[in-house]
GUBAMI-978702 format. One record per atom (N, C-alpha, C): residue number from 1; atom name; x, y, z. Coordinates in steps of 0.001 Angstrom, whole numbers. Atoms other than C-alpha are relative to their C-alpha. Example, Ala and Ser with C-alpha at 12.3 -4.5 7.8 and 13.67 -1.06 7.14 Angstrom:
[r 1; 'N'; [890; -1190; 0]] [r 1; 'CA'; [12300; -4500; 7800]] [r 1; 'C'; [900; 1200; 0]] [r 2; 'N'; [-820; -1190; -60]] [r 2; 'CA'; [13670; -1060; 7140]] [r 2; 'C'; [-770; 1090; 730]] 
//
This chain:
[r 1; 'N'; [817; -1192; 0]] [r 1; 'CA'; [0; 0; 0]] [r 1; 'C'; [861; 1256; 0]] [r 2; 'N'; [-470; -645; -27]] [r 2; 'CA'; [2524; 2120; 830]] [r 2; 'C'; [743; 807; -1058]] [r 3; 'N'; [-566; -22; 766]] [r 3; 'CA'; [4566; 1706; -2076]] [r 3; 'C'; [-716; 555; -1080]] [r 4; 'N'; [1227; -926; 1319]] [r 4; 'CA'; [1399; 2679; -4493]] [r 4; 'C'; [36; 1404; 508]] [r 5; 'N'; [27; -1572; -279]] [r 5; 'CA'; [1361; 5866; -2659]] [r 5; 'C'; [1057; 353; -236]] [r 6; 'N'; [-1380; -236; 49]] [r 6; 'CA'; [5129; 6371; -3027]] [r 6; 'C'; [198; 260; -1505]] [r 7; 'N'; [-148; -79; 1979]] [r 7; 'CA'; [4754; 5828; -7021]] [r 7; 'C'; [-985; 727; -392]] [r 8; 'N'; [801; -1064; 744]] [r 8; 'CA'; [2103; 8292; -7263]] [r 8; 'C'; [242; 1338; 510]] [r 9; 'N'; [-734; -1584; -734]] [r 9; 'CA'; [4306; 11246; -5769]] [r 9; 'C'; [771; 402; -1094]] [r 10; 'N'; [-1393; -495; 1001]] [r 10; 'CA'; [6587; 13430; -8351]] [r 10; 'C'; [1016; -394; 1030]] [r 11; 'N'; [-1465; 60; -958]] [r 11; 'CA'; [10321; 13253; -7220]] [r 11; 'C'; [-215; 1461; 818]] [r 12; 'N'; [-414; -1693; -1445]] [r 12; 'CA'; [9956; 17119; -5992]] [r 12; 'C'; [-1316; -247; 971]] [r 13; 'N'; [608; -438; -1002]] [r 13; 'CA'; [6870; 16273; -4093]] [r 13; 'C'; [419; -1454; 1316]] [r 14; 'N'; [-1014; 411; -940]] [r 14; 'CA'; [9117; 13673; -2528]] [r 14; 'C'; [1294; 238; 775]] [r 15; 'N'; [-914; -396; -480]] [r 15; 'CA'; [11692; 15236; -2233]] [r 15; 'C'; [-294; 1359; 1401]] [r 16; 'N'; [376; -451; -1085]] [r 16; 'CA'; [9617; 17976; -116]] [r 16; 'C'; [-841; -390; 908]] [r 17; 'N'; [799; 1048; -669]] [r 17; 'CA'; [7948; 15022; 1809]] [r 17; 'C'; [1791; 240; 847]] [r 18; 'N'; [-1205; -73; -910]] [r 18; 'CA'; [11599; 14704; 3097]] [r 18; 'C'; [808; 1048; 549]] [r 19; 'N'; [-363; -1983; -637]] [r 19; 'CA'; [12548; 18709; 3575]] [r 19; 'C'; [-711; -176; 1244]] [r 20; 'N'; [613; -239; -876]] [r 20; 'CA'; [9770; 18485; 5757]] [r 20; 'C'; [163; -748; 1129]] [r 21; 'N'; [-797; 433; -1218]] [r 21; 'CA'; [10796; 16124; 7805]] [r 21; 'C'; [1074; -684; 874]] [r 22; 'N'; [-1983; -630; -380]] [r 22; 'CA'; [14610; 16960; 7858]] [r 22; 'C'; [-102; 1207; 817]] [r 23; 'N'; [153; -880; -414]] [r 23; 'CA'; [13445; 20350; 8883]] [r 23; 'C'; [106; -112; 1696]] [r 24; 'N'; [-341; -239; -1380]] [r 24; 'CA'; [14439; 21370; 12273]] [r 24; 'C'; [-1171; 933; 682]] [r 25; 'N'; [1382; -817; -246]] [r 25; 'CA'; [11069; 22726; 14093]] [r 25; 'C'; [310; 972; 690]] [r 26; 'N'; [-375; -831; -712]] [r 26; 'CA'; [11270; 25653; 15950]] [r 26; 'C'; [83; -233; 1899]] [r 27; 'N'; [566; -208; -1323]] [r 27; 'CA'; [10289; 24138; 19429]] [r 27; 'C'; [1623; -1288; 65]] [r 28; 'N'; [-1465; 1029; 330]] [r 28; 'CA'; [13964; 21472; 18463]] [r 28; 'C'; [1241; 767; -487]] [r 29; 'N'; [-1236; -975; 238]] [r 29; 'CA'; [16187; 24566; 17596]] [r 29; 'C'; [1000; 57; 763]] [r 30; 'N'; [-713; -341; -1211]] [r 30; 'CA'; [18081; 24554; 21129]] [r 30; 'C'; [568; -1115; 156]] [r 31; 'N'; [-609; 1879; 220]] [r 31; 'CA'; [18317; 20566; 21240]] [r 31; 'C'; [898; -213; -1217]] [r 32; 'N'; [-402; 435; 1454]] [r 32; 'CA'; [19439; 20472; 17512]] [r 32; 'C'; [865; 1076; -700]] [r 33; 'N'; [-692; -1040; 533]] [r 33; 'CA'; [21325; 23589; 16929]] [r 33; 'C'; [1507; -649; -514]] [r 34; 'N'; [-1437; 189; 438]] [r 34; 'CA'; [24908; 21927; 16896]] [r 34; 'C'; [-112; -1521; 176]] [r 35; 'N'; [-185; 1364; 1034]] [r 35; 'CA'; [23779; 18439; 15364]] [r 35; 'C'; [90; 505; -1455]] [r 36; 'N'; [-490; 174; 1547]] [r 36; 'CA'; [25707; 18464; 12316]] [r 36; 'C'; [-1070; -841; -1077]] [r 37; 'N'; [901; 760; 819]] [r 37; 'CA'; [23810; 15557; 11050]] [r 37; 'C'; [-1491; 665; -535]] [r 38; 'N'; [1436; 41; -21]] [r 38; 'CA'; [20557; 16950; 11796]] [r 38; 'C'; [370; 1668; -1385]] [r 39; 'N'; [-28; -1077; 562]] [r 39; 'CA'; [21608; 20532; 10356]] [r 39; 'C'; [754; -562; -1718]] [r 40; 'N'; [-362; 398; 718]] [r 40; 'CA'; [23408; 18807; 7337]] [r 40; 'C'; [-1064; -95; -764]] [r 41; 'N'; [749; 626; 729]] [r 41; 'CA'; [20268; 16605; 6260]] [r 41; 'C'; [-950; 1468; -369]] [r 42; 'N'; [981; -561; 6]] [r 42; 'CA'; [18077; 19746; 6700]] [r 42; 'C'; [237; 868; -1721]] [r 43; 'N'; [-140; -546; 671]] [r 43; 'CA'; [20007; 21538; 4268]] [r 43; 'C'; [370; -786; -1256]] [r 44; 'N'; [-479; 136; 1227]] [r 44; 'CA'; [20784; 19184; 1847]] [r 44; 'C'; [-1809; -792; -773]] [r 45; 'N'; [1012; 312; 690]] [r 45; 'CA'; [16965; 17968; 1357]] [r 45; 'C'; [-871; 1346; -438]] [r 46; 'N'; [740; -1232; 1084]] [r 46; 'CA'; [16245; 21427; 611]] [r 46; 'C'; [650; 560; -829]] [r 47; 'N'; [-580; 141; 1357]] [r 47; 'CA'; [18813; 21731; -1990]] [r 47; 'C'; [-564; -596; -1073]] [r 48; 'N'; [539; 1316; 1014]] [r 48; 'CA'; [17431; 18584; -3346]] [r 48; 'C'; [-1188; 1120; -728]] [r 49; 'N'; [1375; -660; 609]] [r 49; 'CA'; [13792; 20532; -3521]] [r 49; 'C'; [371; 1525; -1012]] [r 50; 'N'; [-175; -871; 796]] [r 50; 'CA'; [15411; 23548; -5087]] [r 50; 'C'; [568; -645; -1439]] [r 51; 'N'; [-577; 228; 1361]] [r 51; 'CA'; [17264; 21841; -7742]] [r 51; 'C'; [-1043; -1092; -1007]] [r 52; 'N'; [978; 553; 703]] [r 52; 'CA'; [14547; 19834; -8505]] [r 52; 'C'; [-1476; 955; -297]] [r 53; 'N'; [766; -1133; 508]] [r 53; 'CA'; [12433; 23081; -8970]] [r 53; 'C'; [730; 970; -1433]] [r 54; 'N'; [-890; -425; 1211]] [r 54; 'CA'; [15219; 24038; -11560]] [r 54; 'C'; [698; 1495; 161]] [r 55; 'N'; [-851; -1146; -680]] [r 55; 'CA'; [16859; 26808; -8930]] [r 55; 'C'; [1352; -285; 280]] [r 56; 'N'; [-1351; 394; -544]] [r 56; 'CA'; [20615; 25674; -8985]] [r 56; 'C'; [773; 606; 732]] [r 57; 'N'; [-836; -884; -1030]] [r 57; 'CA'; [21970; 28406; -7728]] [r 57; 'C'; [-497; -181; 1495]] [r 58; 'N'; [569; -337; -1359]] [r 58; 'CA'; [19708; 28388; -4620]] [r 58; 'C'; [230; -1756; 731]] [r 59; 'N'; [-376; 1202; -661]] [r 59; 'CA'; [20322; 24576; -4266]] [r 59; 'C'; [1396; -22; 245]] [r 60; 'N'; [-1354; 177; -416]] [r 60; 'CA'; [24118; 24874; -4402]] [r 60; 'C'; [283; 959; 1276]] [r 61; 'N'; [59; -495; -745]] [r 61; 'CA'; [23913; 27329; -2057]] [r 61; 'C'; [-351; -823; 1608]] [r 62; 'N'; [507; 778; -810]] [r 62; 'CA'; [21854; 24929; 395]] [r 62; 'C'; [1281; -888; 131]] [r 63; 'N'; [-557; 1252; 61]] [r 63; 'CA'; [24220; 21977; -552]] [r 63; 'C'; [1679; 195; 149]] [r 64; 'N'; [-1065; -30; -342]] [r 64; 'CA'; [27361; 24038; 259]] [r 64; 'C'; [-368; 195; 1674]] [r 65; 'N'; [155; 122; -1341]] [r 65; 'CA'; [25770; 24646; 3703]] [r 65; 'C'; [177; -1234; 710]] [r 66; 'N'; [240; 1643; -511]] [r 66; 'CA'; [25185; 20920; 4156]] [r 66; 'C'; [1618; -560; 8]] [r 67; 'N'; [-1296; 377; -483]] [r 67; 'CA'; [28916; 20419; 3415]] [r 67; 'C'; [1062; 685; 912]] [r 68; 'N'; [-769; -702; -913]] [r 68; 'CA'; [30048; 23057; 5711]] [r 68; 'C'; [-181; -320; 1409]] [r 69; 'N'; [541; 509; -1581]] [r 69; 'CA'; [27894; 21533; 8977]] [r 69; 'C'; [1106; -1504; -194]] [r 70; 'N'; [-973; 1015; -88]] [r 70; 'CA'; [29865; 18515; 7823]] [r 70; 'C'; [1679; -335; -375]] [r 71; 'N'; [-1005; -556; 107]] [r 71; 'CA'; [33213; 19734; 7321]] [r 71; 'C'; [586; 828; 889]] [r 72; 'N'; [-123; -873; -1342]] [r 72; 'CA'; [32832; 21756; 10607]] [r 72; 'C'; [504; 1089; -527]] [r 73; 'N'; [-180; -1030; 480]] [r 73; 'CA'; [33226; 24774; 8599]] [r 73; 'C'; [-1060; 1068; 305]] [r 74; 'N'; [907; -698; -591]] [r 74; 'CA'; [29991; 26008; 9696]] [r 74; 'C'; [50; -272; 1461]] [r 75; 'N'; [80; -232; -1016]] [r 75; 'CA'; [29384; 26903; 13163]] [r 75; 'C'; [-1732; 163; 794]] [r 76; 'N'; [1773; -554; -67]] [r 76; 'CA'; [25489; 27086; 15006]] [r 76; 'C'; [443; 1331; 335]] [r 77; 'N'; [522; -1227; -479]] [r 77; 'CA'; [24308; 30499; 15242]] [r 77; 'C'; [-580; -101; 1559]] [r 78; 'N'; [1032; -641; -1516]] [r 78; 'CA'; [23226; 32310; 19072]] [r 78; 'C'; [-1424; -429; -482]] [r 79; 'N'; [1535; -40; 125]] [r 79; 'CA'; [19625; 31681; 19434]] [r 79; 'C'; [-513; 1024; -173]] [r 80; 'N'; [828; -1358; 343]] [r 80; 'CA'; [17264; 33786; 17623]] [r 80; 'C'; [-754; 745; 279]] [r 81; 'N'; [899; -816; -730]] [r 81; 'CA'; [15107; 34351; 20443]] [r 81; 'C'; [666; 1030; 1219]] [r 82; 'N'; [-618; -422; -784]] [r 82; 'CA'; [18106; 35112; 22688]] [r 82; 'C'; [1039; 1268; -410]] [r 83; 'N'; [-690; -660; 335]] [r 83; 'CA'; [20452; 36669; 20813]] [r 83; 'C'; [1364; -849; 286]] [r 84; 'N'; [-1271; 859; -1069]] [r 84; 'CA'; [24483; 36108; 21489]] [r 84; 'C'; [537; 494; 1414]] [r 85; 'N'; [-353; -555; -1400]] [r 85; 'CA'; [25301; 36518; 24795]] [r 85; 'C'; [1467; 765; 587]] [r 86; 'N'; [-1302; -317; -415]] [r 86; 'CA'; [28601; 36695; 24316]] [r 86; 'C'; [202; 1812; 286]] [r 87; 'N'; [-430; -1365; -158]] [r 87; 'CA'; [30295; 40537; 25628]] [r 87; 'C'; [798; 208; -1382]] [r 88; 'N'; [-1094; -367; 845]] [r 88; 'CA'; [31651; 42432; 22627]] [r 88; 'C'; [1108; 261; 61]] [r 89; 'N'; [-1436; -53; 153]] [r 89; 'CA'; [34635; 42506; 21519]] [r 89; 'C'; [922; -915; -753]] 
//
């Protein structure tokens, strides 16, 4: 049964079947901020959905993020409700 439903999806509305839930929710931002994995997948299944909308630029963009959480080249951001705490300077 499953599988009939699976073969009557396009690839992009599979592919944003899986954005959606790669996506990091807002109430899992604090838990999930500095999982690589989690921040990786998020960004590379919404690459997927851009490049399968025929936006390359906006997917390579995504899909260099995804190799920067996994390359430890990216860093998490302060929380967006908090701000950074850190003192300037």
């Amino acid at each position: 049964m499953i599988k009939t439903t699976l073969e009557q999806c396009s690839t992009l509305e599979l592919a944003q079947i899986l954005a959606q839930r790669l996506a990091i929710a807002p109430n899992e931002w604090h838990r999930l901020k500095a999982n690589r994995k989690a921040q990786a997948g998020q960004q590379a299944a919404a690459a997927l959905v851009f490049l399968l909308q025929d936006l390359p630029e906006e997917a390579l963009v995504r899909f260099n993020q995804a190799a920067g959480w996994l390359d430890r080249s990216i860093d998490p951001l302060p929380c967006p409700t908090h701000g950074d705490t850190r003192p300037p300077g």
